[in-house]
FIMARVO-542760 format. One line per field, with one value per residue (C-alpha): x, y, z; residue number from 1; chain. Coordinates in nm, 2 decimals, padded with zeros to 4 digits. Example, Ala and Ser with C-alpha at 12.3 -4.5 7.8 and 13.67 -1.06 7.14 Angstrom:
% FIMARVO-542760
c1 [01.23, 01.37]
c2 [-00.45, -00.11]
c3 [00.78, 00.71]
nr [1, 2]
kette [A, A]
//
This chain:
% FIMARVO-542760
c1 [03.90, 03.57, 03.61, 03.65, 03.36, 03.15, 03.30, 03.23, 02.83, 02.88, 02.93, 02.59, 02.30, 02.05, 02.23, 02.34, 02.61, 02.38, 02.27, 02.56, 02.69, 02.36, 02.44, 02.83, 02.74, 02.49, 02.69, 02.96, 02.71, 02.64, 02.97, 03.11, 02.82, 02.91, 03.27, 03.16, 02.94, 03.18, 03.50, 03.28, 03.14, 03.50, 03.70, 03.35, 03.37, 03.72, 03.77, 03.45, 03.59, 03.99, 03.79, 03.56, 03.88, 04.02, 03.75, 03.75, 04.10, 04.13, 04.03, 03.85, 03.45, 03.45, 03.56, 03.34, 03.04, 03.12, 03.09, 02.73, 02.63, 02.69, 02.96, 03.22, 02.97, 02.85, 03.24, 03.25, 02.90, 03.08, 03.33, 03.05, 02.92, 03.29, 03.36, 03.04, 03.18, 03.46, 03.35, 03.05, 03.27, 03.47, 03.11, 02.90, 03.10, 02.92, 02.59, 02.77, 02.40, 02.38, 02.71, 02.62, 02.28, 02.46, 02.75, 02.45, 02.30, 02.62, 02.64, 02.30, 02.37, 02.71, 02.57, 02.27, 02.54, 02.73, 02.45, 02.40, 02.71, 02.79, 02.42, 02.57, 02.91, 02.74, 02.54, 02.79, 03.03, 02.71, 02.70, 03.05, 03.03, 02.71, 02.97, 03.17, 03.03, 03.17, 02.99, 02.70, 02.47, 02.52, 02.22, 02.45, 02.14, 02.01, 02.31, 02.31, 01.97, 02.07, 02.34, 02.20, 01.89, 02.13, 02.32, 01.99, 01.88, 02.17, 02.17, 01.87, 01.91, 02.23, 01.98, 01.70, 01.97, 02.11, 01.77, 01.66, 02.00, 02.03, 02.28, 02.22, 02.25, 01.97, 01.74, 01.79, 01.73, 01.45, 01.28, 01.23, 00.87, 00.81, 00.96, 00.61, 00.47, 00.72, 00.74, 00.35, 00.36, 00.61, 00.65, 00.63, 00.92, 01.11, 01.04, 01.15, 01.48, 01.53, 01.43, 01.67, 01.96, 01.88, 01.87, 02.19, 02.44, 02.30, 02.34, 01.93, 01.92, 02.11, 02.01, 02.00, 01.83, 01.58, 01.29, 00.96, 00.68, 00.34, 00.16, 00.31, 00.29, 00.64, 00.83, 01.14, 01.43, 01.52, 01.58, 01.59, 01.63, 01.56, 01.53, 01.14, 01.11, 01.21, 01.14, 01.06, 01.01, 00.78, 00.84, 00.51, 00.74, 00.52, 00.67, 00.60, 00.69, 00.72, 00.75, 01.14, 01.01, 00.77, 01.11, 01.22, 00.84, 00.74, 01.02, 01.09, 01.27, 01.61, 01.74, 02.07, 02.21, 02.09, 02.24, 02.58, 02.58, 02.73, 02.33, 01.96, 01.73, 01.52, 01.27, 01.04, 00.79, 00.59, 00.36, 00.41, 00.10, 00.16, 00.01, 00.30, 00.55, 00.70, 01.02, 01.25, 01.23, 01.46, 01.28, 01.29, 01.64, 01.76, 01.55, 01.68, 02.05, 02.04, 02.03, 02.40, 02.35, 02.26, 02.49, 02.77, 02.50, 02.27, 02.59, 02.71, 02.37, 02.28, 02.64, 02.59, 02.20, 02.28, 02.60, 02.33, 02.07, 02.36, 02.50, 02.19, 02.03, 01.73, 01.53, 01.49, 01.22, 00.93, 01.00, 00.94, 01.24, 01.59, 01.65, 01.55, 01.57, 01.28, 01.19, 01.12, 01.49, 01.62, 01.42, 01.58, 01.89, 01.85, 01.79, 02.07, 02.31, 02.13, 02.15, 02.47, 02.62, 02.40, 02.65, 02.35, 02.34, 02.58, 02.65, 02.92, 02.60, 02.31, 02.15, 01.91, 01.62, 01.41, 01.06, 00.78, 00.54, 00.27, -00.06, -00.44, -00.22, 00.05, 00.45, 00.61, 00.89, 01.08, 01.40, 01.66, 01.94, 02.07, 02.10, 02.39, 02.16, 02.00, 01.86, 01.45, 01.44, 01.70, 01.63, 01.25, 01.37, 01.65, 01.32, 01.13, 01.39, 01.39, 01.08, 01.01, 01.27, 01.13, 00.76, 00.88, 01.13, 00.86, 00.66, 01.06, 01.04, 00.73, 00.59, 00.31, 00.21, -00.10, -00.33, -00.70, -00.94, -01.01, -01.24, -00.94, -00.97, -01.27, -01.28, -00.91, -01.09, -01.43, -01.19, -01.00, -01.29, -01.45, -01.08, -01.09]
c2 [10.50, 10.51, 10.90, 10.95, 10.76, 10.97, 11.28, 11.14, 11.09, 11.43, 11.60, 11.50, 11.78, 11.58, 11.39, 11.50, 11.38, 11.19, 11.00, 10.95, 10.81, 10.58, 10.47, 10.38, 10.21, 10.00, 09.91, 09.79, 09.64, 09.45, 09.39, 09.26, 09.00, 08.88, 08.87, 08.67, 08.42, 08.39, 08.33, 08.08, 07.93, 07.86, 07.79, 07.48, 07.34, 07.30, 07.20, 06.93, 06.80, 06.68, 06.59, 06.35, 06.23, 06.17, 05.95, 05.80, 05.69, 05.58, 05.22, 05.38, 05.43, 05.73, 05.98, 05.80, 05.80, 06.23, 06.29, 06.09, 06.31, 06.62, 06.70, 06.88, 07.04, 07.22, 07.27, 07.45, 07.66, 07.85, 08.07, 08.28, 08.43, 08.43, 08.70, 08.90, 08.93, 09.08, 09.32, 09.46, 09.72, 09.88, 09.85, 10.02, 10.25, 10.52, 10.35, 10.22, 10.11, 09.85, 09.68, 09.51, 09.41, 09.23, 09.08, 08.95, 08.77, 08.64, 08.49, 08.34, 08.14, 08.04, 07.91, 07.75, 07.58, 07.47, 07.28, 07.13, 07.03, 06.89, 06.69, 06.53, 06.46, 06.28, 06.09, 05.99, 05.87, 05.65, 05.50, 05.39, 05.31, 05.06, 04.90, 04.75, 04.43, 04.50, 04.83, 04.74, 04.54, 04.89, 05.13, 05.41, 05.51, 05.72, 05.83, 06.00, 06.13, 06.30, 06.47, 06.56, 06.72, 06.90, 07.09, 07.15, 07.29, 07.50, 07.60, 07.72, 07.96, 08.09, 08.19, 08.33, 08.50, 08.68, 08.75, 08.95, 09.09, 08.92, 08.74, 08.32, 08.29, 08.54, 08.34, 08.03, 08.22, 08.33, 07.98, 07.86, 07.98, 07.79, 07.46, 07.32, 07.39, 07.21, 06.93, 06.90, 06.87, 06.65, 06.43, 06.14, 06.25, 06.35, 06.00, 05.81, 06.06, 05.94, 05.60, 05.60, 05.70, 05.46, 05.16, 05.29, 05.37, 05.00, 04.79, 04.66, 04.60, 04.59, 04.57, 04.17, 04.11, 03.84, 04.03, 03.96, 04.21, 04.05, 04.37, 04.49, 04.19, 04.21, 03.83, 03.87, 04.02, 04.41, 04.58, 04.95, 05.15, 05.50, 05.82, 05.73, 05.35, 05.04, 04.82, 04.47, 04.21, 03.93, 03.56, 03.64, 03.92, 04.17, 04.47, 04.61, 04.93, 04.99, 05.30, 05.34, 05.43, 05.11, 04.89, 05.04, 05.10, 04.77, 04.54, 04.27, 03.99, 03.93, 03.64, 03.75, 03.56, 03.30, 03.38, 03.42, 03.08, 02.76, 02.67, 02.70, 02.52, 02.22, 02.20, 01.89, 01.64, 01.40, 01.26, 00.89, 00.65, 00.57, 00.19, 00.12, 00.15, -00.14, -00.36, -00.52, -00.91, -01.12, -01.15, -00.73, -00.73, -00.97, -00.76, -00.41, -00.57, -00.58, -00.24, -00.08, 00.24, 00.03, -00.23, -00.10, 00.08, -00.24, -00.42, -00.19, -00.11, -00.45, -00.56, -00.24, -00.34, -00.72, -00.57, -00.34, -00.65, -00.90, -00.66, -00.55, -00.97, -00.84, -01.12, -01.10, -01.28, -01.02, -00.80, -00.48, -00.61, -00.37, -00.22, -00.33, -00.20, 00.01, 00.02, 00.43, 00.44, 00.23, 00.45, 00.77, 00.67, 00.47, 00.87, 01.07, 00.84, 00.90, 01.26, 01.24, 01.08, 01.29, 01.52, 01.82, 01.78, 02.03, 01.78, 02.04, 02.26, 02.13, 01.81, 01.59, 01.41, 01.46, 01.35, 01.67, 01.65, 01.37, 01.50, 01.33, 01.31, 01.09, 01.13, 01.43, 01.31, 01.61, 01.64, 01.94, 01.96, 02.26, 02.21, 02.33, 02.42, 02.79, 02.87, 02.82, 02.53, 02.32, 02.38, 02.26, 01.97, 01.88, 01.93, 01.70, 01.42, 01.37, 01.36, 01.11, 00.87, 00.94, 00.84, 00.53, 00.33, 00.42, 00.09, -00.13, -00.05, -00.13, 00.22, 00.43, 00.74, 00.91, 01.10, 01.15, 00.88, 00.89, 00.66, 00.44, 00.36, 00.24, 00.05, -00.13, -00.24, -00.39, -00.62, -00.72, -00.89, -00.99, -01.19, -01.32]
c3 [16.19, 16.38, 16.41, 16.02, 15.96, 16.16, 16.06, 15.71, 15.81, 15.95, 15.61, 15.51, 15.55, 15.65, 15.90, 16.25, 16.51, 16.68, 16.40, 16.26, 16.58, 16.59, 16.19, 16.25, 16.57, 16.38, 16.10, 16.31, 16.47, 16.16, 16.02, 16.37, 16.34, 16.02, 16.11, 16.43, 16.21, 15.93, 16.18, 16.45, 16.11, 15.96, 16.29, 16.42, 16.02, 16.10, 16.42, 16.36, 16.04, 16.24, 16.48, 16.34, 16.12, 16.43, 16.60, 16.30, 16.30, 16.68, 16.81, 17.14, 17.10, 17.36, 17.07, 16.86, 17.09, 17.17, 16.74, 16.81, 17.05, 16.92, 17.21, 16.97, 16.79, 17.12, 17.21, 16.88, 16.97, 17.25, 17.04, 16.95, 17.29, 17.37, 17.07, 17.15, 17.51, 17.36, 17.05, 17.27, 17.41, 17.10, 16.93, 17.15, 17.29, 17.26, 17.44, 17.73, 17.88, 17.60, 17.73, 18.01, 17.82, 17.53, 17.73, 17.98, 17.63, 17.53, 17.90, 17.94, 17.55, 17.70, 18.00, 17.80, 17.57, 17.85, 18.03, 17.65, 17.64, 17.98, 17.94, 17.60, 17.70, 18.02, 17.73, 17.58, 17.93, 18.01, 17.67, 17.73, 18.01, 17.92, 17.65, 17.98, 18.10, 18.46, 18.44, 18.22, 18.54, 18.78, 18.80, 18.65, 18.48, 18.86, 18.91, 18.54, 18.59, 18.92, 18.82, 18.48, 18.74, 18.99, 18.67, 18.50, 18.85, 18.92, 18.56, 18.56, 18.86, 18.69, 18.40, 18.61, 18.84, 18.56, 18.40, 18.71, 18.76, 19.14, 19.29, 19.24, 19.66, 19.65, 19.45, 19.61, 19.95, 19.81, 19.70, 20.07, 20.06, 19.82, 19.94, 20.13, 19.75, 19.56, 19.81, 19.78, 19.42, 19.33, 19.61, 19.42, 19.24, 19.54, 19.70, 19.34, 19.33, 19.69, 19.64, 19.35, 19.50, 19.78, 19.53, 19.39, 19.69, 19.86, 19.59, 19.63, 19.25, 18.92, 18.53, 18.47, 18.86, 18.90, 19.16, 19.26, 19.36, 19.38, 19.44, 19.11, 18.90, 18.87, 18.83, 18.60, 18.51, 18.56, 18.23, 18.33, 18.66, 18.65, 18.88, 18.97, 18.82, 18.79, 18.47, 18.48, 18.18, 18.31, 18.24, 17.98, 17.81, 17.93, 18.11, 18.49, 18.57, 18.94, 19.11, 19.31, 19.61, 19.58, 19.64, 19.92, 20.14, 20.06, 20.01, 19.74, 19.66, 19.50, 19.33, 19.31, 19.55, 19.37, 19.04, 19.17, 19.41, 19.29, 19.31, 19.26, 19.57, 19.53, 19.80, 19.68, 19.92, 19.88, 20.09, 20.19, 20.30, 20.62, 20.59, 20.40, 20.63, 20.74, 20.84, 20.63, 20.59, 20.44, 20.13, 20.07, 20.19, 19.94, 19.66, 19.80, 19.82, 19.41, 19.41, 19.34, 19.54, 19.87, 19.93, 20.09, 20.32, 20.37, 20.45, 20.74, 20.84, 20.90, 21.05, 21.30, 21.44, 21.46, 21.70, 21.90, 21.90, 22.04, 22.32, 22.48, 22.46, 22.24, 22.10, 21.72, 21.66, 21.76, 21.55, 21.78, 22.01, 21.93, 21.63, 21.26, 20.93, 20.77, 20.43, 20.45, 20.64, 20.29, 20.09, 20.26, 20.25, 19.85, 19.79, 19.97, 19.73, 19.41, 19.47, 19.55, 19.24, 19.01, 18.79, 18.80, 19.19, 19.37, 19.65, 19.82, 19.92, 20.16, 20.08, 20.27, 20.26, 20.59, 20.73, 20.78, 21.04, 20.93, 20.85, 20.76, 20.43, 20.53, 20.60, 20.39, 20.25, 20.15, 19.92, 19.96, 19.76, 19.51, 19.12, 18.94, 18.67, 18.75, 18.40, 18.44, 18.18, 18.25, 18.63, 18.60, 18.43, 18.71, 18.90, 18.69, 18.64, 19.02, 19.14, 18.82, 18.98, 19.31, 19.24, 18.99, 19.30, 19.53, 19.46, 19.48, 19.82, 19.95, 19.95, 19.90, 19.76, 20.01, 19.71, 19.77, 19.65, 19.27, 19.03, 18.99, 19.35, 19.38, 19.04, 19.16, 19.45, 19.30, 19.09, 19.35, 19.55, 19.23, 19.19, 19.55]
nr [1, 2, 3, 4, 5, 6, 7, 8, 9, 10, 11, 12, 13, 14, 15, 16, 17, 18, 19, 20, 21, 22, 23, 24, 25, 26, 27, 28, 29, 30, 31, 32, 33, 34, 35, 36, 37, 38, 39, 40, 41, 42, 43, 44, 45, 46, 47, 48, 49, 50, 51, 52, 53, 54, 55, 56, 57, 58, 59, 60, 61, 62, 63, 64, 65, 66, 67, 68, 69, 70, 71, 72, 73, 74, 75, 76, 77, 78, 79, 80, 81, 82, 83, 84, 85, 86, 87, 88, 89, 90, 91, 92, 93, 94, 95, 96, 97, 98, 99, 100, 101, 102, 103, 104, 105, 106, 107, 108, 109, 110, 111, 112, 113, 114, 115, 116, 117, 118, 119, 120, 121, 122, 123, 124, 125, 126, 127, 128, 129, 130, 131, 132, 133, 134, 135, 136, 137, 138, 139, 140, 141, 142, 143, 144, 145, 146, 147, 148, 149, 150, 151, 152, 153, 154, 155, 156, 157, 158, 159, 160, 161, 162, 163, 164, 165, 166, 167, 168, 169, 170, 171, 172, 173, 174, 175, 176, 177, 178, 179, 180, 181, 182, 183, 184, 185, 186, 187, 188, 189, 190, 191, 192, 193, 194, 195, 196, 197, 198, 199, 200, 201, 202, 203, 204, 205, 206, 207, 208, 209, 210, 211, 212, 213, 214, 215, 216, 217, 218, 219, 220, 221, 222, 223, 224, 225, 226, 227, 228, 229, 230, 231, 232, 233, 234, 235, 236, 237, 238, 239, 240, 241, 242, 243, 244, 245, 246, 247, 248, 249, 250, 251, 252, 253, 254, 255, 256, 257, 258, 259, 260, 261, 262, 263, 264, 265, 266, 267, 268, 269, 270, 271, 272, 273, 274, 275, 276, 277, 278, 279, 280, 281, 282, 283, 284, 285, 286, 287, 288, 289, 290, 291, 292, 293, 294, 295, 296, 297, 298, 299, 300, 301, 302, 303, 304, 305, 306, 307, 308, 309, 310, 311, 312, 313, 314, 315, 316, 317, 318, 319, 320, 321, 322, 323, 324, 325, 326, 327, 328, 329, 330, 331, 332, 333, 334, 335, 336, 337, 338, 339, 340, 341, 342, 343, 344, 345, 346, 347, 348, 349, 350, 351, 352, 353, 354, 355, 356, 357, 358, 359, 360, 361, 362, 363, 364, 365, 366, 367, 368, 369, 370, 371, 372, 373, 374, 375, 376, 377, 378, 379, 380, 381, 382, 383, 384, 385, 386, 387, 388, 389, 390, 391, 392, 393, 394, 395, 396, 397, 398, 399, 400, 401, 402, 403, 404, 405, 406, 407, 408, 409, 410, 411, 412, 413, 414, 415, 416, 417, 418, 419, 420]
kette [A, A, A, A, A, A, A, A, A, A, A, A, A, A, A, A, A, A, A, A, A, A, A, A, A, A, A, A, A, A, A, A, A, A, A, A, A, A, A, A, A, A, A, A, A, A, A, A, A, A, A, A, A, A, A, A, A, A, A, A, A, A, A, A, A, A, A, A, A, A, A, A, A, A, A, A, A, A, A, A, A, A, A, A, A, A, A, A, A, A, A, A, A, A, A, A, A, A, A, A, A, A, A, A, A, A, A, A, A, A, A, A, A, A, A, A, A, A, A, A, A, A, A, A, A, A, A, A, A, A, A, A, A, A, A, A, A, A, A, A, A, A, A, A, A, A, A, A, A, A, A, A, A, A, A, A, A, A, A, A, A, A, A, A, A, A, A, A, A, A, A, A, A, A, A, A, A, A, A, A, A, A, A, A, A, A, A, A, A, A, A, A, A, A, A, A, A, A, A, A, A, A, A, A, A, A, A, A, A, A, A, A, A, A, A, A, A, A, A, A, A, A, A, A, A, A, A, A, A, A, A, A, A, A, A, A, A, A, A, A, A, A, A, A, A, A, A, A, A, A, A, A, A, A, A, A, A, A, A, A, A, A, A, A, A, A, A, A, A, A, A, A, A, A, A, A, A, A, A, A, A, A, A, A, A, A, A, A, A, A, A, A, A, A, A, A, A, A, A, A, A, A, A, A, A, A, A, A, A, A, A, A, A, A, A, A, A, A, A, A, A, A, A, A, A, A, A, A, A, A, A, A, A, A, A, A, A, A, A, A, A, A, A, A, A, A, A, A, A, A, A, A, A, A, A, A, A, A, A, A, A, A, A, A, A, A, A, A, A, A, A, A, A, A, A, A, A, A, A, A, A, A, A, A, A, A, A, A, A, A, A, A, A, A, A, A, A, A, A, A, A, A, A, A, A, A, A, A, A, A, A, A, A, A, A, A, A, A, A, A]
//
């Protein structure tokens, strides 16, 4: 058929075999790019259309999420370079040099298409895979980023490769000079890439992470991780943004740990005033006896030194001789029980009420103990509640709190001589 056409341009005067040649290779030129329109055109319509019925109809999102991303449209993109591929040769045969110049064209939009592609589909995969609440808390989001920059990369050499007609081992052979260069200017985002990945593979830090970062200003919860930074919403609702390689150079801390324990610490003291130390008499045993959480232990207690006082002949009436009950000992031990039966205490963990070294300030009296309650609020209000009790038995006991001299001080004292 091709032959009778040009034999028909042939008959024409003013055209040679040459130019007729040139005018059939040019209209089939044209007509095989309609034809290669029209049929790419009708077959995507299709194929998008049954497909987006079909997502429609099934119960899983991942078909859904690929129509949002334009994954089958892309899909449907690639029949085009695939039919240039083919009609270049009957269509040009007779310039054989333009061959290997369209089918490289047709390549370079297939390759470009299926980077597109690949970078949607990957899209839509991490989307998913954010819907999972096992999967949602991993940093997914580095690992996305580096393997959407190592097929960008490798894509991209493909291109250039075939755009100065080398091999792609030749061009990457041939970007070692440059590497000091490249390393120069974007070390920062060679450190975050590597700082990312090192975040990632170790499990430092998830989406949902309580860390800490001073230098930063960074106190709160993690909200995004990416190649190069970290995102963190304050406890003010503001946001720091911290480099990658900032977490791994200068270190941070996690409360993780805490989050997933059975508890959150409480690490309280209060300084006692030593002046009010003093033994128990009859009088403040009597008084401290009333008190539900200390019987059994005043009981024993006093059964167990009246047994040491009686074996080793100590004479209980000075009342440094043997051993002798304390009202700071009751106090201590008035608070290991009340901790103990408090339904917010976790009393399987560490608890204990110790003595600090004293000080110009007095005894530390310190309180250790871990709340069930880890959410900030309620936590500060366990907090609260206890020391409350704390300071208001203090005064039951005998005790003292050691503060610094105020005006109430001195005015408490002036009307106590003016009573005497």
């Amino acid at each position: 058929m091709k032959q009778s056409i040009i034999r028909y341009l042939e008959h024409f005067p003013a055209i040679t075999a040459d130019q007729a040649i040139l005018i059939y290779t040019i209209f089939a030129s044209t007509l095989s790019l309609l034809i290669i329109v029209l049929v790419s055109g009708i077959i995507r319509r299709a194929m998008l259309r049954v497909l987006k019925r079909f997502a429609d109809s099934s119960t899983t999102i991942l078909d859904d999420l690929m129509v949002r991303h334009k994954v089958f449209k892309g899909l449907s993109n690639l029949l085009a370079p695939v039919l240039v591929h083919l009609f270049a040769a009957p269509v040009l045969e007779y310039y054989p040099g333009l061959i290997p110049l369209v089918r490289n064209g047709a390549t370079l939009y297939l390759t470009v298409v299926i980077i597109l592609v690949t970078l949607s589909a990957i899209d839509a995969f991490f989307e998913y895979f954010q819907e999972h609440r096992n999967l949602a808390r991993l940093p997914l989001k580095s690992f996305i980023q580096v393997i959407k920059t190592v097929i960008v990369f490798l894509g991209a050499i493909t291109v250039l490769s075939k755009l100065i007609g080398e091999s792609p081992i030749v061009f990457i052979s041939g970007l070692g000079a440059f590497t000091a260069l490249l390393l120069l200017i974007f070390k920062d985002s060679i450190l975050g890439l590597v700082a990312g990945i090192q975040l990632s593979t170790n499990d430092l830090v998830r989406l949902g992470d309580w860390i800490e970062l001073p230098k930063y200003g960074a106190d709160g919860d993690v909200i995004d991780i990416s190649l190069v930074t970290v995102s963190v919403r304050n406890a003010d609702r503001s946001i720091s943004t911290i480099p990658a390689y900032a977490l791994i150079s200068e270190g941070f801390k996690n409360w993780r740990g805490m989050s997933e324990s059975e508890g959150r610490r409480i690490k309280r003291s209060l300084n006692i005033d030593m002046t009010s130390v003093a033994f128990c008499d009859e009088a403040m045993f009597e008084r401290l006896f009333h008190i539900e959480l200390l019987q059994r232990y005043l009981l024993e207690k006093k059964e167990e030194l009246n047994a040491y006082n009686k074996e080793n002949f100590l004479n209980p009436e000075v009342p440094v001789n043997g051993r002798r009950l304390t009202n700071l000992g009751t106090f201590r031990a008035y608070l290991l029980a009340y901790l103990r039966r408090l339904p917010v205490v976790n009393a399987e963990m560490t608890l204990m009420v110790r003595y600090l070294q004293s000080t110009e300030h007095g005894l530390p009296l310190e309180i250790y103990l871990f709340s069930k309650e880890k959410d900030i609020v309620a936590y500060e209000a366990v907090q609260a509640d206890v020391m409350d009790h704390l300071l208001a038995v203090l005064p039951f006991f005998g005790l003292r709190v050691y503060q610094s001299p105020t005006g109430y001080v001195p005015v408490q004292a002036v009307s106590e001589s003016a009573g005497s």
